[in-house]
C-alpha positions as CSV (number, residue, x, y, z in Angstrom):
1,X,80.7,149.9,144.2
2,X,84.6,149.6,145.1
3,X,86.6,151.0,142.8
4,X,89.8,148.9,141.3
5,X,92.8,150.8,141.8
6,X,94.7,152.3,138.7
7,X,96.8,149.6,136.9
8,X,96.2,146.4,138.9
9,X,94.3,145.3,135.7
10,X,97.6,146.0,133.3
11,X,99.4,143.9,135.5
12,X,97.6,140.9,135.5
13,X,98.1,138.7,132.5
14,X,97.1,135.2,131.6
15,X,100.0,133.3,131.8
16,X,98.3,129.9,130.0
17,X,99.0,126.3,129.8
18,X,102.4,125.8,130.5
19,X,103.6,121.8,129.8
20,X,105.8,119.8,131.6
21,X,108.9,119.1,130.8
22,X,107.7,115.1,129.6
23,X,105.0,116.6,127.3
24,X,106.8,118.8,125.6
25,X,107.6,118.1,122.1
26,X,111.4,117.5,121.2
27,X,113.0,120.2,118.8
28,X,113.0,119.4,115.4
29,X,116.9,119.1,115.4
30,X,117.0,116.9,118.8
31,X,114.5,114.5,116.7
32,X,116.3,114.1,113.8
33,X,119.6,113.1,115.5
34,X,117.4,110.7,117.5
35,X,116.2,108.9,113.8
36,X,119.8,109.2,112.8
37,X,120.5,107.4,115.4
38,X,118.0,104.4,115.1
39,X,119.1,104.0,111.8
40,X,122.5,103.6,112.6
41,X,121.6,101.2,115.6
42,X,119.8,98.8,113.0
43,X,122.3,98.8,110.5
44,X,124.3,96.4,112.4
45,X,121.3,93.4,113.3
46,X,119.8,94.4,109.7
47,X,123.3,93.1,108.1
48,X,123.2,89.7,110.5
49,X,119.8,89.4,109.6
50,X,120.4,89.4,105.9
51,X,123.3,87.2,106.6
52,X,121.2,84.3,108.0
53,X,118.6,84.7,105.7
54,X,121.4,83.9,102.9
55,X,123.0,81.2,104.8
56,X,119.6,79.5,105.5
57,X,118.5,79.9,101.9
58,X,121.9,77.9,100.7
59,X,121.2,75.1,103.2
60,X,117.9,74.7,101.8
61,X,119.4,74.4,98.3
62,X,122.6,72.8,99.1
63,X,122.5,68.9,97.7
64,X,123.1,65.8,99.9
65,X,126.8,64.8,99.5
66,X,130.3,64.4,100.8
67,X,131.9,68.3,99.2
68,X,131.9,71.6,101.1
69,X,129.1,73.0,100.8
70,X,126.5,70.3,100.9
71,X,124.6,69.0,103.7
72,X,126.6,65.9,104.2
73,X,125.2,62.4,105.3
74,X,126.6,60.4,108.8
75,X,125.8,57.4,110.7
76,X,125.7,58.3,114.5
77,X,124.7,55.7,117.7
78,X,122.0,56.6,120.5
79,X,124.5,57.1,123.7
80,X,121.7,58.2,126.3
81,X,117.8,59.1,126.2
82,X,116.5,61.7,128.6
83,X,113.1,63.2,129.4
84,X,112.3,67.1,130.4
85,X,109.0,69.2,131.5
86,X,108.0,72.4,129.6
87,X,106.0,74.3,131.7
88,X,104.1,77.3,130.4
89,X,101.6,79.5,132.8
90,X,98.0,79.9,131.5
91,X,95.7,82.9,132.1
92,X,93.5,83.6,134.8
93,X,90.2,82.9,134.9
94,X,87.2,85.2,134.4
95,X,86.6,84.3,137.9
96,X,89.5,85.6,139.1
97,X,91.3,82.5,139.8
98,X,94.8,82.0,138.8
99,X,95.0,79.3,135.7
100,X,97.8,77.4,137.0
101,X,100.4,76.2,134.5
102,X,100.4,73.6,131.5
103,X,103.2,71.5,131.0
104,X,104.5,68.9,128.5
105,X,106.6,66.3,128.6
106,X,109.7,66.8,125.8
107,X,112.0,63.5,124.8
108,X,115.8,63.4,123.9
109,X,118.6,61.5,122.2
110,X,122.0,62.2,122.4
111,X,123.6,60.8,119.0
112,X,127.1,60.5,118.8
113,X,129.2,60.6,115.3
114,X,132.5,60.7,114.2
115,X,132.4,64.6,114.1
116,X,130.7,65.2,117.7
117,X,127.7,64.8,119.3
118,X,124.8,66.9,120.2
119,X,121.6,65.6,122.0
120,X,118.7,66.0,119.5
121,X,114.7,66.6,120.7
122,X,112.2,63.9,119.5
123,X,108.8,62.4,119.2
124,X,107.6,60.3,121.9
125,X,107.4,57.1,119.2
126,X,111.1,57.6,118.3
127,X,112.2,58.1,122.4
128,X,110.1,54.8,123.4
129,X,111.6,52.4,120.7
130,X,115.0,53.8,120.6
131,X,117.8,51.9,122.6
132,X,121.3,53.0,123.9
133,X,123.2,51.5,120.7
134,X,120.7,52.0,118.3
135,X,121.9,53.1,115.0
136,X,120.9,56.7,113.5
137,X,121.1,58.2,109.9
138,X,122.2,62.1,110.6
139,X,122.2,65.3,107.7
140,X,125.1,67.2,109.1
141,X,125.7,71.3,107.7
142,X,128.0,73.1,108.7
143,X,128.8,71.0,112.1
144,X,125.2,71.2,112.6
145,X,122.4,67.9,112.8
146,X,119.8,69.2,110.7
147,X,118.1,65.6,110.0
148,X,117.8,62.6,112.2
149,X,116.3,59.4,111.1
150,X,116.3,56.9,113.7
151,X,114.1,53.5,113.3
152,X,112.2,54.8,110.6
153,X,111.2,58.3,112.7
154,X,112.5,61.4,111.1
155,X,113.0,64.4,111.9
156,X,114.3,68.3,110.9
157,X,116.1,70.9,112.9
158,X,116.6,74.0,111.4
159,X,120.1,75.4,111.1
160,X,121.4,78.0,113.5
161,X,121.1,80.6,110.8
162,X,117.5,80.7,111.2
163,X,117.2,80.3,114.7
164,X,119.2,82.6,115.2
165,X,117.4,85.5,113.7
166,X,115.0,87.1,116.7
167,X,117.2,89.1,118.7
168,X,118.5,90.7,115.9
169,X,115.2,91.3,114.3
170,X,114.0,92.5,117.6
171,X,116.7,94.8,117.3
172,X,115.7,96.1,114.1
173,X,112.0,96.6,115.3
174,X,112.8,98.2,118.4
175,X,115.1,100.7,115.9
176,X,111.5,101.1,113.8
177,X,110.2,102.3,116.7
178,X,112.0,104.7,118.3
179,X,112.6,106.1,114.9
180,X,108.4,106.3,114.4
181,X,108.5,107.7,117.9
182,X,110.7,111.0,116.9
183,X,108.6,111.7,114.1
184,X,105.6,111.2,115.2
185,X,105.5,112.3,118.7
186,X,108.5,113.1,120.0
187,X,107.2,113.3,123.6
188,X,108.7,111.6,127.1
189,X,104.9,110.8,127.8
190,X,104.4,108.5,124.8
191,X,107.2,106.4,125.8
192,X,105.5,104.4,128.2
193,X,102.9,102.7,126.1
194,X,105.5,102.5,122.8
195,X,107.4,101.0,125.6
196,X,104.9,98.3,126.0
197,X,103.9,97.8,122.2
198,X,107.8,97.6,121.8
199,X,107.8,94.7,124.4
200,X,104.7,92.7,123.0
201,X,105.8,93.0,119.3
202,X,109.2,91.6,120.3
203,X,107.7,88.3,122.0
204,X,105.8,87.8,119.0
205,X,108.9,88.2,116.8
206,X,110.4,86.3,119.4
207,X,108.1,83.3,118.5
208,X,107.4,83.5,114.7
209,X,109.4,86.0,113.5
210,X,112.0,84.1,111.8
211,X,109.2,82.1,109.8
212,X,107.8,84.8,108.6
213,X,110.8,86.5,107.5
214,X,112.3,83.3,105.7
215,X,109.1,83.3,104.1
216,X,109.6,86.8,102.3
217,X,112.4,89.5,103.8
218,X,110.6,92.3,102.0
219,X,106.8,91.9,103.4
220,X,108.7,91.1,106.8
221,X,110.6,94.6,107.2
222,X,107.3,96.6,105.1
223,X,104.8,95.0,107.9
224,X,107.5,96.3,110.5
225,X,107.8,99.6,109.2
226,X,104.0,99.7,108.7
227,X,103.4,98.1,112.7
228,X,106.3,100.9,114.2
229,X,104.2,103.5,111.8
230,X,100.8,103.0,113.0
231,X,101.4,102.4,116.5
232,X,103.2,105.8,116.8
233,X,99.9,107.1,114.9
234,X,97.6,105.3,117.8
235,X,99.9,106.8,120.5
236,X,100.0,110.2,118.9
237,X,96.2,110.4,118.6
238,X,95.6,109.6,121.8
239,X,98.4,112.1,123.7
240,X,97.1,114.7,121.2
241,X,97.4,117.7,123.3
């Protein structure tokens, strides 16, 4: 049998799993400054966001007449008509095949009224029996046309105060997040699939997220917290090292 020499033993140790740089947890300290930060960074759309809701609210409670303050009633003309294609792509096939895209056809007016004029979407019915000339009833707030009544076809707009509202709550939900990613995982490596929730919960923001948020402000930012929360608790259970 061959003998090990004296002390080569001793100087081999184990040296273990060492992890890379990008799946190594931040420090504690480094973390906190990073959640600091997130709440600073949604102070600012947080404050417009609260601002539109309150600005949208009065509109909706704000009387028809000729004060400041009220959504105020005008007579506008039809100056020109136009039409317009929305095109949207659809999803591939199980096949394999692409899906092509869907598209719409989309009908304007533009109204003209002693204080401006602003061309105004509407319904196919209100487009084909509307005539340059014709005569239109407008709700005018705050500069905005927020009603149109034209031939007997109405129609809404919401103000720009709602509108107005998803990039900012975008904002704030991207903020949720990186704040749930420092301190939950605090890892380069999770950042790439919080990346991608981050990009999929603001389209859908995007699209319904002012709604939702008129609707109730409170439920709005608790499901957000709640959505940033679990997702870092998905992403954290699966890099679990």
């Amino acid at each position: 049998m061959r003998r090990l020499r004296c002390g080569y033993l001793d100087r081999v140790k184990p040296t273990g799993f060492r992890p890379s740089w990008y799946d190594r947890r931040l420090p504690y300290w480094l973390r906190g400054l990073v959640v600091l930060a997130a709440a600073f960074g949604a102070l600012l759309p947080a404050k417009s966001v609260l601002d539109g809701h309150r600005s949208t609210v009065a509109y909706r409670q704000a009387p028809v007449c000729a004060d400041d303050g009220c959504v105020q009633a005008a007579a506008g003309e039809v100056r020109d008509r136009d039409t317009g294609e929305r095109c949207t792509s659809t999803a591939t096939s199980a096949g394999g095949a692409s899906g092509g895209e869907s598209c719409s056809t989309s009908y304007s007016l533009r109204i003209v009224w002693p204080g401006g004029s602003q061309w105004l979407e509407v319904g196919p019915e209100a487009y084909a029996e509307a005539r340059t000339g014709e005569r239109a009833q407008l709700r005018i707030w705050k500069g905005q046309v927020v009603g149109l009544d034209v031939l007997g076809h109405s129609r809404a707009y919401p103000p720009a105060s709602q509108t107005d509202l998803g990039p900012p709550l975008i904002l704030v939900w991207l903020a949720f997040g990186v704040a749930g990613w420092a301190v939950l995982s605090g890892r380069a490596v999770t950042l790439l699939p919080l990346g991608f929730a981050g990009l999929m919960g603001s389209i859908v923001i995007q699209m319904v997220g002012a709604d939702i948020f008129m609707w109730s402000p409170p439920v709005f930012f608790g499901a957000l917290a709640a959505l940033a929360g679990g997702v870092g608790l998905a992403v954290r259970a699966v890099f679990r090292s």
